[in-house]
N, C-alpha and C positions, 0 to 999 in steps of 0.2 A: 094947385087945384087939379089938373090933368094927371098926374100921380096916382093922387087920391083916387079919383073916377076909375082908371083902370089899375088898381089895386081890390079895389069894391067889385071890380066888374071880373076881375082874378079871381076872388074869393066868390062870386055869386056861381060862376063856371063852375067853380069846385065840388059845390055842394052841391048842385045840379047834377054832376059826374057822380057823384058816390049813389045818389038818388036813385038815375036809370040805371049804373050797374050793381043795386039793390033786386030793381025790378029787373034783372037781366035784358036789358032793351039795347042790342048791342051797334046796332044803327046809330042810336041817340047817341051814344060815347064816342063814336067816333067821330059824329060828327062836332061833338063839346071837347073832345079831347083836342082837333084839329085847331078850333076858336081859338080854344086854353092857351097851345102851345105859338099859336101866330101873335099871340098879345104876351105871353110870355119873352118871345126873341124879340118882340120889338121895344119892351119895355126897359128891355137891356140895353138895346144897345140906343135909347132916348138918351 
């Protein structure tokens, strides 16, 4: 179930990221990019 949840919340990030750097908002990405990649390494190494 915890998986799932930050799998959803991986993919939610993502599409969020494509969105502001659509709208070139380059604050916003980095700050979604930083989330992304902190639930990325930890979901690695769960």
């Amino acid at each position: 179930m915890n998986i799932k949840k930050t799998n959803d919340t991986i993919e939610m990030l993502q599409y969020q990221l494509k969105r502001y750097k659509a709208m070139r908002n380059g604050a916003a990405c980095q700050s979604l990019q930083h989330k992304l990649q902190k639930l990325t390494s930890q979901s690695i190494n769960d």
